[in-house]
FIKOL-160904 format. One record per residue: x, y, z of N, C-alpha, C, O in turn; residue number from 1. Coordinates in Angstrom, 2 decimals. Layout:
BEGIN
R     n.X     n.Y     n.Z    ca.X    ca.Y    ca.Z     c.X     c.Y     c.Z     o.X     o.Y     o.Z   k
R       X       Y       Z       X       Y       Z       X       Y       Z       X       Y       Z NUM
...
This chain:
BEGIN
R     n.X     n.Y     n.Z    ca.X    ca.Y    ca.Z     c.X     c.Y     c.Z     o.X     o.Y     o.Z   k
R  -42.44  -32.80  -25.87  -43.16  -33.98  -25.43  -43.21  -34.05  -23.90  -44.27  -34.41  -23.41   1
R  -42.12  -33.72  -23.05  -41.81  -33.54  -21.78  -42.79  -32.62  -21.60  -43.71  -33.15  -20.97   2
R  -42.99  -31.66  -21.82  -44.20  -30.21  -21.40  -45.39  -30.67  -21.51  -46.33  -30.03  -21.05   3
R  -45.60  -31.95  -22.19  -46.83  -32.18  -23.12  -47.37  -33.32  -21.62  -48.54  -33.45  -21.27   4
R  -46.37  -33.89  -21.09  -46.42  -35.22  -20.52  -47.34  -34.35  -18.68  -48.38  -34.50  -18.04   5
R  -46.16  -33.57  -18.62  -46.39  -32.63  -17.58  -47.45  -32.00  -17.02  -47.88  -32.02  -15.87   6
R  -47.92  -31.31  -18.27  -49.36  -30.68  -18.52  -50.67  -31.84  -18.19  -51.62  -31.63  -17.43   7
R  -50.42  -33.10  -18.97  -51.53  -34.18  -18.89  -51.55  -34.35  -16.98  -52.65  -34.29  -16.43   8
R  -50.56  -34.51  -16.30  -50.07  -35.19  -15.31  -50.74  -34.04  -14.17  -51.10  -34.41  -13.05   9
R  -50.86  -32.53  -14.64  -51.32  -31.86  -13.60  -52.38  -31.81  -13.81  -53.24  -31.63  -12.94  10
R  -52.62  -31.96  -15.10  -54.51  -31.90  -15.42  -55.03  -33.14  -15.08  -56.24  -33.29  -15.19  11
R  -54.45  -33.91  -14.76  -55.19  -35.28  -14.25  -55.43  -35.23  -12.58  -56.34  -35.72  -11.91  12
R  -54.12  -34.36  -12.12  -54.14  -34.41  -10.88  -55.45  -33.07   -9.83  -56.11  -33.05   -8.79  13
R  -55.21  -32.34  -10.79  -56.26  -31.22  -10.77  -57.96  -32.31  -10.97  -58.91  -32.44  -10.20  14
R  -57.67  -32.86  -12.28  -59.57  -33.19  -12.66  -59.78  -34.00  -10.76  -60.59  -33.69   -9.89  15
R  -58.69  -35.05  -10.75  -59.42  -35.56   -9.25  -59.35  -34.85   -7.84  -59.51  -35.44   -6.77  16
R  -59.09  -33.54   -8.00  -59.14  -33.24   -6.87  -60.20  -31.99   -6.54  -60.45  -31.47   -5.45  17
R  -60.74  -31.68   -7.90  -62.16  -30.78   -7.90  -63.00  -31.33   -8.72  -62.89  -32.00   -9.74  18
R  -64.08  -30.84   -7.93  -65.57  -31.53   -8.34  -65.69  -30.69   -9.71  -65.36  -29.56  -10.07  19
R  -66.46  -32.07  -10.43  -66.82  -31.55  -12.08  -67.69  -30.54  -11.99  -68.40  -30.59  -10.99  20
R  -67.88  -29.48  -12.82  -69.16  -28.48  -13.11  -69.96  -29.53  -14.08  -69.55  -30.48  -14.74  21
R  -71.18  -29.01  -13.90  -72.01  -29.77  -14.70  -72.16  -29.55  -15.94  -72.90  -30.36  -16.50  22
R  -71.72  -28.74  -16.59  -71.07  -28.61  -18.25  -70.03  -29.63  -18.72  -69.86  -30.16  -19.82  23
R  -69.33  -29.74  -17.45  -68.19  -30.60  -17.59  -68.45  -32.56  -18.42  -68.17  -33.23  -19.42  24
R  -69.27  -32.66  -16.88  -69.82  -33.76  -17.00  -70.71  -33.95  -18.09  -70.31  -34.82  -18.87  25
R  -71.63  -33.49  -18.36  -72.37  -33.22  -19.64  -71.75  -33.53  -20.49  -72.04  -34.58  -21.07  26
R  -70.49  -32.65  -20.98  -69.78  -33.29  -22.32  -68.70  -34.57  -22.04  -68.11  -35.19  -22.92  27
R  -68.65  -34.71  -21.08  -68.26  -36.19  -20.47  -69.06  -37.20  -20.98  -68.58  -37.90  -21.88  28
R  -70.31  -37.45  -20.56  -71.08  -38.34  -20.88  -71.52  -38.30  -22.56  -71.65  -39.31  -23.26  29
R  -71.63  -37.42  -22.84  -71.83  -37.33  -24.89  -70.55  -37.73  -25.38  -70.69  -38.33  -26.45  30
R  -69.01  -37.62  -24.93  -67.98  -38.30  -25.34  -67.89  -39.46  -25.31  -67.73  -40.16  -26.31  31
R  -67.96  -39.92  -24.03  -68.02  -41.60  -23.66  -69.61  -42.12  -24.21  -69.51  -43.35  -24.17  32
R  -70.69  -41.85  -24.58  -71.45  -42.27  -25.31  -71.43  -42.63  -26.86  -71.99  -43.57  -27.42  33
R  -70.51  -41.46  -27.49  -70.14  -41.55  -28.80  -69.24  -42.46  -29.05  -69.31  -43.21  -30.02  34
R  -68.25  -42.49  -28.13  -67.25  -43.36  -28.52  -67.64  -45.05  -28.13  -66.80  -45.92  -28.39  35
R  -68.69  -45.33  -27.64  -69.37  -46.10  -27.27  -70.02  -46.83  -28.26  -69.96  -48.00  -28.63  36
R  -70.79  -45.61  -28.68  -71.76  -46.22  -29.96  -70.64  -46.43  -31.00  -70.73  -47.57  -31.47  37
R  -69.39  -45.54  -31.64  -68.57  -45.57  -32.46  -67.78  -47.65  -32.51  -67.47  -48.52  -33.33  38
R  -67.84  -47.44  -31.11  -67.14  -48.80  -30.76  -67.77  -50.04  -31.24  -67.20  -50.96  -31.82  39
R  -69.56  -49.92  -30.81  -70.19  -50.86  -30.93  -70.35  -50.73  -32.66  -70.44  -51.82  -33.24  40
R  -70.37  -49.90  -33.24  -70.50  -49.88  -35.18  -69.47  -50.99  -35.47  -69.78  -52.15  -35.72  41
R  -67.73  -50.33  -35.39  -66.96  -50.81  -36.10  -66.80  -52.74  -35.45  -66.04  -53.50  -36.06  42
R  -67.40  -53.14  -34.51  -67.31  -54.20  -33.70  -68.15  -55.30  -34.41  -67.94  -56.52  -34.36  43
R  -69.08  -54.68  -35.03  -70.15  -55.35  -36.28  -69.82  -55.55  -37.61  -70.65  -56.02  -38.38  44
């Protein structure tokens, strides 16, 4: 869980300190859209 915590903590520190590729972002925005629309379903 410690390795697990670690890993998140450099990959977070890494995502803000280089610019996204645009593949990146791409499936960025189709995640946060889905979970969006997912949100607005079960909210009804």
């Amino acid at each position: 869980m410690l390795i697990l915590t670690v890993g998140l903590v450099i990959g977070i520190l890494i995502g803000w300190s280089w610019p996204q590729p645009p593949w990146a972002r791409d499936m960025q925005s189709r995640f946060v859209r889905f979970i969006r629309s997912s949100n607005n379903r079960l909210d009804r």
